[in-house]
N, C-alpha and C positions, 0 to 999 in steps of 0.2 A: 328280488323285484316282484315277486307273483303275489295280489293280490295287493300292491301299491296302488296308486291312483295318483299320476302323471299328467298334470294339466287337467285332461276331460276325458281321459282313457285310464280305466282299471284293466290292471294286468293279470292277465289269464293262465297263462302258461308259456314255457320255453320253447320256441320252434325250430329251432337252433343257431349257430354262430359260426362268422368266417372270420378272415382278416380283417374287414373292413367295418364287422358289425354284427349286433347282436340281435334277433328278430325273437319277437315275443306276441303271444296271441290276445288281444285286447277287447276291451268291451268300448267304444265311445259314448257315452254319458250322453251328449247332446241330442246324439244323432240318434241312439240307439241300434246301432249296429256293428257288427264283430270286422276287426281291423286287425292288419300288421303293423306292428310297432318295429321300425329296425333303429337300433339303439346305438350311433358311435361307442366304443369302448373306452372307459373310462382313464385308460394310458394314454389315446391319441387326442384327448379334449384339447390339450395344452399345445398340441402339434399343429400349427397354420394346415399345412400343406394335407394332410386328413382331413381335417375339419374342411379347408376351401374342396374337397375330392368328393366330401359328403355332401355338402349342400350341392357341389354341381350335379351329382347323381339323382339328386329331387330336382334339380331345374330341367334338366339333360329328360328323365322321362313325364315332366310335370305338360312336354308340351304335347305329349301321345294321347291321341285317343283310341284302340282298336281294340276287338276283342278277345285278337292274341296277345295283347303286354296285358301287363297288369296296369292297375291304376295307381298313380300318385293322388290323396288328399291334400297334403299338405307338411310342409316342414315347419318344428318350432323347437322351443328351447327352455324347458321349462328343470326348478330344482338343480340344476346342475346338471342334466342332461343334456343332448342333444339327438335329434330323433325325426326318423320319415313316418308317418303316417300314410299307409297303402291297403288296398283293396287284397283280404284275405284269401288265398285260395284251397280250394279244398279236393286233396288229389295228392298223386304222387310224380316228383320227378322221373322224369325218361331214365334217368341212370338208377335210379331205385327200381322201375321195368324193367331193364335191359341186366342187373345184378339177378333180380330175382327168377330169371328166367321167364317171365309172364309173357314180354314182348314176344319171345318166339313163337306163342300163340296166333300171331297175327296173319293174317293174310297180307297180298298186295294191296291191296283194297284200303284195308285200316293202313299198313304204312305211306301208301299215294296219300291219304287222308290228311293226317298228322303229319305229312313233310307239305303239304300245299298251306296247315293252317302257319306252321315256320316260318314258312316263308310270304306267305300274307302280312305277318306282322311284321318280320325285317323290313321287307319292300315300304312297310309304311316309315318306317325308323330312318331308313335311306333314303325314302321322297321327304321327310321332315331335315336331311343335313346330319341326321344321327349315325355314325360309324358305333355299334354297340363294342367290339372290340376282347369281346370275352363269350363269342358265341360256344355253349359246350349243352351236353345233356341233361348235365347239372342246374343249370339255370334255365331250363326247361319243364311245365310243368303243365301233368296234362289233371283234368280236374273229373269229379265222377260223375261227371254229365261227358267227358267225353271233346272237350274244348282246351286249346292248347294256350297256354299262357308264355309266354315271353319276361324272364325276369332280370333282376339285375345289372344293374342301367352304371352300376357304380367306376365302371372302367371306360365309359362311352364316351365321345369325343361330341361335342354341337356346335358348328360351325357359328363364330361370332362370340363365341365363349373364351375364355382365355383357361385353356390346362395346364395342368401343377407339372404336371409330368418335364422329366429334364430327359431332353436329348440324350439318345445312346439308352435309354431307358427301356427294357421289357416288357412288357404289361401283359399278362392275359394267362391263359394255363394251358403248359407247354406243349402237349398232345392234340390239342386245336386250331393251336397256333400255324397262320400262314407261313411260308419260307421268310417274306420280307418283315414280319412281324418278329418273326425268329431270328432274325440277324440283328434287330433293334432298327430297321432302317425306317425311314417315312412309311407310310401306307394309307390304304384308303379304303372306302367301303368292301372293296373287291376281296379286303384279308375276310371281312364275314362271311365272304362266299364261301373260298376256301373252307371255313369253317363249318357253315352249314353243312358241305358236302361232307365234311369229316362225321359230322352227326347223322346225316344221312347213310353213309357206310355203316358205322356202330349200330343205327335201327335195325339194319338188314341182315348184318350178319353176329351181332350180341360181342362185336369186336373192333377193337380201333385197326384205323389203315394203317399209322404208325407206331412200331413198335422197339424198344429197347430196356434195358435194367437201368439208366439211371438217364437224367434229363437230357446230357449232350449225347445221347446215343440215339434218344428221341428224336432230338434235333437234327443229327445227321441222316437220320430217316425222312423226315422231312423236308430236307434240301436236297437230299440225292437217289432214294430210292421211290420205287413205283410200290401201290400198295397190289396186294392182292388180287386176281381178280375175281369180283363179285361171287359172279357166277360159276364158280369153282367153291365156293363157299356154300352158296344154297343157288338149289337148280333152276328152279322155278324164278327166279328174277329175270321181268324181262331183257331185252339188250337194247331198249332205247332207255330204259332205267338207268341201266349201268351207265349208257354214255351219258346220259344228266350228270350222274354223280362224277364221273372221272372227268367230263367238263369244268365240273367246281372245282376238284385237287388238281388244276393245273400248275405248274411251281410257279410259271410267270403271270402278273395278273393280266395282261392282256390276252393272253390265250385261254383266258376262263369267261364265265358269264360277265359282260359290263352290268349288267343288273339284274337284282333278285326278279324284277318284273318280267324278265326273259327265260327265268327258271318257272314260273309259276305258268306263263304261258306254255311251255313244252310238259310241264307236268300236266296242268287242265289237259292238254293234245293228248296227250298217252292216256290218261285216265279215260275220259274219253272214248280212244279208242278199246282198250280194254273190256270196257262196259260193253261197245255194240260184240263184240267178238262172243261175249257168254251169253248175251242175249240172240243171238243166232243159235248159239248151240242146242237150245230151246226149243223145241216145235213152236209154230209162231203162228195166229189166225186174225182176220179182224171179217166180224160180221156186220156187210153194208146192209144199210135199210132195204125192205123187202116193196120192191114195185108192185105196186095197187093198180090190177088190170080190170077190177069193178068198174061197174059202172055209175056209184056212190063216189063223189070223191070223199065224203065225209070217211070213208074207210082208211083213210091214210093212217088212223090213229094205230086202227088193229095192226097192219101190215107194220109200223114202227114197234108194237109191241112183240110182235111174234120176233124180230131180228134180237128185240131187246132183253127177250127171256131167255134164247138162246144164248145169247152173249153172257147173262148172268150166271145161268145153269154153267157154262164153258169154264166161267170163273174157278169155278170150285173145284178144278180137275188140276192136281199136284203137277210141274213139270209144263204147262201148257202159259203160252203169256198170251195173256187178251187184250187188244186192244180195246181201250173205253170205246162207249157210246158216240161222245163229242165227237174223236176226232174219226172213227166209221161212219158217223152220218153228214160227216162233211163233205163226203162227196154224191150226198144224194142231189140228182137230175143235171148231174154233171158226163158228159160223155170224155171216162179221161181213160186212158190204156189200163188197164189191171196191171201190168209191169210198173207204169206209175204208181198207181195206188201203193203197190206194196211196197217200191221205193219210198215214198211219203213216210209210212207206217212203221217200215222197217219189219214187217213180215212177210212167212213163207206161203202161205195158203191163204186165198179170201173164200169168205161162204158168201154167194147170191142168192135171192131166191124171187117171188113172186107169189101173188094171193090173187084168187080171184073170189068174191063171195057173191052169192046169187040165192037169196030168200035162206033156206036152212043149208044150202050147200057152199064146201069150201074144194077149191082147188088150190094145190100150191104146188110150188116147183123148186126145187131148191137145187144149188150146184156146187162143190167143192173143189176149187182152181187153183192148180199148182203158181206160183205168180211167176217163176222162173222162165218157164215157158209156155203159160196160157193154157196147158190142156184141164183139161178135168178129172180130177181125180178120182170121186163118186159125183153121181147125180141121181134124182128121186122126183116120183109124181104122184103127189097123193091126194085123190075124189073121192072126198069123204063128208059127212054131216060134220056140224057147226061145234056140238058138240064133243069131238073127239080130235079139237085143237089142240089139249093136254097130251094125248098121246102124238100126236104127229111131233108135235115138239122134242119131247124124248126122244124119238127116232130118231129124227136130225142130229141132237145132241151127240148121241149114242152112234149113229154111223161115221160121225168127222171124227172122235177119238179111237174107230176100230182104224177108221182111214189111215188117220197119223201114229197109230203104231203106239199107242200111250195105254201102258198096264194101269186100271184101274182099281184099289184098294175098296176095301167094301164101304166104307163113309163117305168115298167118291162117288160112289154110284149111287149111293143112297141119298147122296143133294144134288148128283147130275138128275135127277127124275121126280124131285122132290114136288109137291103140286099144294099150294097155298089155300085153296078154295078149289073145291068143284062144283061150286055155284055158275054157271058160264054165263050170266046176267052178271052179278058182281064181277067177277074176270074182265069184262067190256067195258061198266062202268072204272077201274083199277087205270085200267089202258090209259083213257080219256084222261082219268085226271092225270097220271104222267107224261100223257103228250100236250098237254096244256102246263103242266107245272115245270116243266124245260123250256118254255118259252120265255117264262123270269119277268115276264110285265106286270104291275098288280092287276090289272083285269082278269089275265089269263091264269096268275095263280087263284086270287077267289075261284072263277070258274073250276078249279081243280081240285079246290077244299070239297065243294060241291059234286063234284061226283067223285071223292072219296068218302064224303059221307053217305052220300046214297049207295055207294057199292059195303059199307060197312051194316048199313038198312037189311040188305041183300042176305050178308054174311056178318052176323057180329063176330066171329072169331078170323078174320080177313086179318092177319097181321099185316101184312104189307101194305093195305091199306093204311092202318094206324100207321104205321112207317112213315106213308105216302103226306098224311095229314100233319106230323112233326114237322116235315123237308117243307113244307107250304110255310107256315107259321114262323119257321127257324129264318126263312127267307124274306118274310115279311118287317122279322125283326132285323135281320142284318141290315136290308135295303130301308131300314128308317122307315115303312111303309104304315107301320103299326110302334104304336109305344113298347119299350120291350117287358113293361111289366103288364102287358096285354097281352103278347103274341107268345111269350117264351112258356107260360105258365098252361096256355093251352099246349102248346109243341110238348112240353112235359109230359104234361100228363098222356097223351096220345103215342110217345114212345116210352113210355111205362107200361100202357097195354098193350100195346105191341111185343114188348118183350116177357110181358107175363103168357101170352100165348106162344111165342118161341124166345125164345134166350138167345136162338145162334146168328138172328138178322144182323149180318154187320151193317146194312144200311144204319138201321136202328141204335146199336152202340156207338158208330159215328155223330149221328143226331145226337143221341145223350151227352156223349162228348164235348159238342159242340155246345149246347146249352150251359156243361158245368163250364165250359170256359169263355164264355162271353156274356152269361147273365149268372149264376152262381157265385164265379168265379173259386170254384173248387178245384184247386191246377191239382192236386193230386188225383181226386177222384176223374179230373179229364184224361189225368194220360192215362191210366189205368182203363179206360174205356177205348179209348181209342187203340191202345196196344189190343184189344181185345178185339176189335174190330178188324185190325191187319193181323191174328192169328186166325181168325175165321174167313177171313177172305183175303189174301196177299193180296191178289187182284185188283182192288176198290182202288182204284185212281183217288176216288174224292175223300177217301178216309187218309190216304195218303199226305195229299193235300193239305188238308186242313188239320194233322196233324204236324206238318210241315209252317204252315202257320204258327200252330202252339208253341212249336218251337221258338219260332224268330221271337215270340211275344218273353217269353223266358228269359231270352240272350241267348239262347246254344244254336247258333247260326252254322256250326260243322253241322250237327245230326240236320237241321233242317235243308239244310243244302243235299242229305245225303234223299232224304225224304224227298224233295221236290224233284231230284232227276228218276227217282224211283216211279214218281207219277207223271213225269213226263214220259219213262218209257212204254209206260201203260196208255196213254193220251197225248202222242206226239205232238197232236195240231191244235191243242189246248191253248186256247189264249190265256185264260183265266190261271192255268196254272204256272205260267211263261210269266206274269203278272205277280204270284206271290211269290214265286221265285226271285224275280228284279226287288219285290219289298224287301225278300231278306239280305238280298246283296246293297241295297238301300242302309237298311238297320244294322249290318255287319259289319261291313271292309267298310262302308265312308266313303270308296273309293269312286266317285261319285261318275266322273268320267267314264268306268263301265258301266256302271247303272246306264246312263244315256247310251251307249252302242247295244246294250240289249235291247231297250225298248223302241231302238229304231229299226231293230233287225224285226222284233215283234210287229212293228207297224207296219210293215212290208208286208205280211200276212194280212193285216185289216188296217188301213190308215185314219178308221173310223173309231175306233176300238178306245172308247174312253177310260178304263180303267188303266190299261196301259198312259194315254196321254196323263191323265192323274198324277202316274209314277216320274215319268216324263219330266213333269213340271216341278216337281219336289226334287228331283236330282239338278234340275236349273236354279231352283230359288238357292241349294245348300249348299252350289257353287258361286253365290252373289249374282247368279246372269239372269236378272228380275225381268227385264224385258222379254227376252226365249221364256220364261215360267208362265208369265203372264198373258205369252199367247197358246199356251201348250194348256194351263185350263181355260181360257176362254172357250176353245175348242174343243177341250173334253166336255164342256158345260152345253155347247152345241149337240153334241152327239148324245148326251146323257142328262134331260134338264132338270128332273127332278130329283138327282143327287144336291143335296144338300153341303155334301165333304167336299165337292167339288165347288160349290159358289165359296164356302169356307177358305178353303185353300184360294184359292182367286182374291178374297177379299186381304189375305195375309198378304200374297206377295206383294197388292197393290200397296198395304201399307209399308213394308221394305223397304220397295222402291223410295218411297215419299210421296206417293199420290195418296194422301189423308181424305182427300175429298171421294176418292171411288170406293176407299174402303171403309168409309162409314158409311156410301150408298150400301154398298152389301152387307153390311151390319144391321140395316134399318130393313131389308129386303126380308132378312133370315129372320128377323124380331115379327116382319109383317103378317110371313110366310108361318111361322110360329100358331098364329091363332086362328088358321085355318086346317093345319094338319101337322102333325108330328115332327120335329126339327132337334134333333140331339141337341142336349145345353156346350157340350164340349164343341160344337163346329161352331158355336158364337163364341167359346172361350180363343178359339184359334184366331179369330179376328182380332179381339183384344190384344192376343201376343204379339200379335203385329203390331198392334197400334202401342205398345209397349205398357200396357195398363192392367202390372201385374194383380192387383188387387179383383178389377174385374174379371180378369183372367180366370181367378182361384174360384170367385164369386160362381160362375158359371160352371167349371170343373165340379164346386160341389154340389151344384144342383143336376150333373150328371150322375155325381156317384148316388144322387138319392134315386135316380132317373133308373138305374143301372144299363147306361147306356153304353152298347157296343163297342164303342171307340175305345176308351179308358181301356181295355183290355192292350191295347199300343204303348200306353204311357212309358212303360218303360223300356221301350225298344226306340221310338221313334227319334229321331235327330230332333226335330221341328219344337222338343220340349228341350233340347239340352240348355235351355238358359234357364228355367227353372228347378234345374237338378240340386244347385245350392242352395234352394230354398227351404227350411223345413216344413213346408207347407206342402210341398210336395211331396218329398221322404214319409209322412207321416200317410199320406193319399193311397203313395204305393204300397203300403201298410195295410193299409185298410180291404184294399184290391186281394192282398196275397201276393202280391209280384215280388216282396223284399221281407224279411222278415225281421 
């Protein structure tokens, strides 16, 4: 076969072969992209009950979408063949892990990980009517990005289909097999359970529960004996783990999970709990903004900057978890308990402080509070000139990690005291423009470019500055505020200088990051900065983030889930991050109905919070419920009016619905709005989708890709495109981007 050409696919090589078929690695002609060919076997052509077994296994997963199965393209019958065409994947099987010894590599972590993406995609198989019916290791495959795939659809049952299968019949391989599966009798989703738990065990301990030398010895292992327990096997397993799994292998299915969605709920819980358990074991701080007892109030800026140097300098200390910026300044000029705060936060120690400045002189005050019981662990008062802000800063630094007991390495201490400029006129203008460029309006970022330039006037080797002027530009470009072949190209160049006078700013290699991934479109050179930016600073919440992003943009929606709780634990009260979190649960699971309980849990935090309502409405339209979508952005378009994605998105679901007449008002709104200020071509292509007018559609998409507008970096995640995924007009797009190759 290798090197044949089968209909519209030249065959590549052998991937191997079971009973039911023979899989081969393929090139598709049309499409230009590498496929699995599973080939019936040339004996069973002539056999009804094979052949009807094969096609149902392409109709049985042809109706999944999820990022754990694999995908169905299509089945056809070409030459004397017959044949599924499916999404290749690239990785090894769990049982090719679990042989080679690799698996026992793994932490809890990684196996919580890989038994939640399992059972993500069963859950979806089982809300679709699908019994898979052959869940085992083997038809398991996790891929080298780290993303678990679901295969093998060939033994599955779909309600409404008519099965070859004769009564009294076995199906499935015997060591996975449920008890009622194993007697030949009726069954139902609940034998998959069983099974997962079986897989579940083998992760954990590189061993099946059930054991014997030939198949009825298996079976009566199965029917009458208890496996093992876990944790007599390996120590460290917790014991609501074990009870998950010894839930699953219960012999009777009533006494086991009714549904995989009750497993994934108790895994999320434990995992979960887990995470806060080692993130306690941490010394733990969060520096709130420092009260401005001047009599300027224009001083707020500095008094934000001195909490915010400290908080950065903190970063850099191995062993220590820092709360971000966002959510410690969220309770400035709030009188709330400190036992709350660190409740909130989920840490142990908060640092206060206070400034007072008065012509060349600074006082400050700072305190270090136990949050368990309120006292004070150290406190300081330092009346000193304006000038010897740099050192008073180090102090601080330097006494909360003598305080918390944290041995510091010498590269520790040499970025815990690190000092950017000792210009103390550029330092002031630095400040200003970060306490203007966190406020995210365009007034207030210009205003920030602006005294990032004049503090680089001050200081031309000011990196942070240059930093400072990237985050402006980069923001400019993402908020549509600027064209992106305007804003990115300055943002470039400005975190280019910035990293020729240090290399180590992870602010800086985040911004780089973020540029090759939304106007480059360099996905290699992105991740590789971005890893470079969480090897210099674990800490970075927002490098977190928006690597968390890169992800979902990819498809690898495990890492980026692992990524977004990562920056949540950095930035509990982070809306923004709670927000591309619910995207990648959007773009991943489908499951559309969580998407909405997140973003209303979010809303409860801010009920004003339009990017959340955004998410909101996209989780309504993709469940058909246009009316709830349609008032979830009008609302967001209240709270946020100069989002453009947002009137877009409004003008789609208007056209869903059937209201043709509002969404070509907001079609004609976005063309009007067009020729006064910068309008992505792709949020008028999203109208057209609506209006089902693929041609314009495309029309507009490519006058994005010449745009190189922000959006198109979604293309291939987003639901809201999946009707033009058969189009090669698209295939050829995401091409073009880098998203596919």
């Amino acid at each position: 076969m290798v090197g044949k050409v089968i209909s519209h696919y030249r065959i590549l090589e052998k991937l191997g072969e079971g009973g039911m078929g023979v899989v081969y690695k393929a090139q598709d002609t049309k499409l230009d992209r590498i496929v699995a060919l599973k080939f019936l076997p040339k004996h069973l052509l002539c056999d009804e009950e094979a052949k009807t077994r094969f096609v149902h296994e392409a109709k049985t997963a042809s109706v999944l979408n999820h990022p754990n199965i694999t995908t169905i393209y299509e089945i056809d019958e070409a030459e004397d063949e017959c044949f599924i065409s499916m999404e290749y994947v690239q990785g090894e099987s769990l049982k090719e892990l679990i042989k080679s010894k690799q698996i026992q590599k793994w932490d809890m972590a990684k196996i919580m990980d890989v038994g939640i993406q399992i059972t993500e995609g069963l859950s979806k198989a089982h809300l679709k009517g699908i019994v898979h019916r052959d869940i085992k290791s083997d038809n398991i495959m996790l891929t080298n990005e780290g993303l678990v795939k679901i295969m093998d659809f060939g033994l599955a049952k779909l309600k409404g289909l008519t099965h070859s299968t004769k009564p009294g019949t076995t199906l499935g391989t015997v060591p996975y097999m449920s008890p009622e599966q194993a007697q030949g009798k009726q069954f139902d989703h609940r034998s998959d359970i069983f099974s997962l738990g079986v897989v579940f065990y083998e992760m954990i301990t590189c061993q099946l529960p059930f054991k014997g030398n030939y198949e009825q010895a298996v079976i009566y292992a199965i029917l009458n004996e208890n496996p093992e327990p876990l944790a007599s096997l390996r120590a460290e397993v917790p014991t609501e783990l074990e009870l998950i799994v010894n839930k699953a292998l219960a012999k009777g299915p009533d006494s086991r999970y009714q549904k995989a969605g009750d497993i994934l709920i108790d895994l999320r819980k434990l995992r979960q709990q887990l995470e806060s358990i080692n993130s306690r074991k941490r010394p733990s701080i969060a520096v709130l903004p420092f009260t401005n007892l001047s009599a300027d109030k224009e001083q707020e800026f500095f008094c934000d900057g001195m909490a915010e140097e400290i908080i950065n300098a903190l970063t850099h200390v191995e062993g220590l978890r820092v709360v971000a910026r966002t959510s410690a300044f969220s309770f400035r000029g709030k009188e709330t308990d400190i036992r709350e705060i660190g409740k909130k936060l989920n840490v142990e120690t908060l640092l206060e402080g206070s400034v007072q400045k008065a012509g060349n002189r600074l006082r400050i005050t700072a305190q270090l509070a136990n949050v368990a019981d309120g006292y004070h662990l150290w406190s300081e008062k330092y009346d000193r000139d304006t000038e010897d802000v740099f050192a008073i800063q180090d102090e601080i630094s330097l006494a909360i990690v003598d305080k918390l007991k944290i041995q510091l390495l010498g590269k520790e201490k040499a970025k815990l005291v690190t000092r950017y400029t000792d210009n103390l006129e550029a330092y002031n203008l630095y400040l200003k423009g970060r306490y203007f460029w966190s406020k995210r309006t365009e007034q207030d970022i210009k205003r920030a470019i602006q005294y990032f330039e004049q503090a680089i006037e001050r200081d031309p080797d000011y990196a942070l500055a240059y930093a400072g002027m990237a985050d402006c530009h980069v923001v400019l470009a993402e908020y549509s505020l600027l064209p992106p072949k305007e804003a990115f190209p300055r943002a470039k160049a400005a975190v280019i200088k910035a990293l020729e006078i240090d290399e180590t700013l992870a602010e800086a290699h985040t911004s780089l990051a973020f540029i090759k991934t939304f106007s480059d479109w360099d996905w290699m050179g992105a991740e590789r900065e971005f890893k470079q930016a969480i090897e210099l600073n674990p800490s970075y919440a927002n490098a977190r983030q928006w690597y968390g992003e890169y992800l979902t943009m990819k498809g690898q929606y495990a890492e980026a889930t692992a990524e977004f709780e990562r920056a949540q634990e950095l930035d509990p009260l982070s809306l923004i991050i709670g927000v591309a979190s619910a995207v990648n649960l959007f773009c991943g699971t489908r499951q559309y109905d969580q998407v909405i309980e997140k973003c209303q849990k979010l809303l409860e935090m801010d009920p004003n919070f339009g990017g959340v309502l955004n998410v909101l409405g996209m989780a309504y339209r993709e469940k058909a419920m246009y009316e709830e979508a349609i008032q979830a952005f009008q609302k967001a378009r209240t709270f946020d009016e100069g989002n453009t994605w947002v009137r877009a998105e409004l003008g789609h679901a208007y056209a869903l619905s059937g209201n043709i007449s509002q969404a070509q008002k907001v079609l004609e709104e976005l063309k009007r709005l067009s020729k006064r200020r910068y309008v992505p071509p792709d949020n008028i292509a999203l109208v057209y989708l609506g209006l089902g007018k693929k041609d314009l559609t495309f029309e507009y998409l490519e006058k994005a890709y010449q745009d190189r507008s922000v959006g198109l970096s979604w293309l291939k995640a987003d639901p809201v495109f999946d009707s033009l995924r058969s189009d090669p007009r698209f295939m050829a797009l995401l091409k073009r981007i880098g998203l596919e190759k």
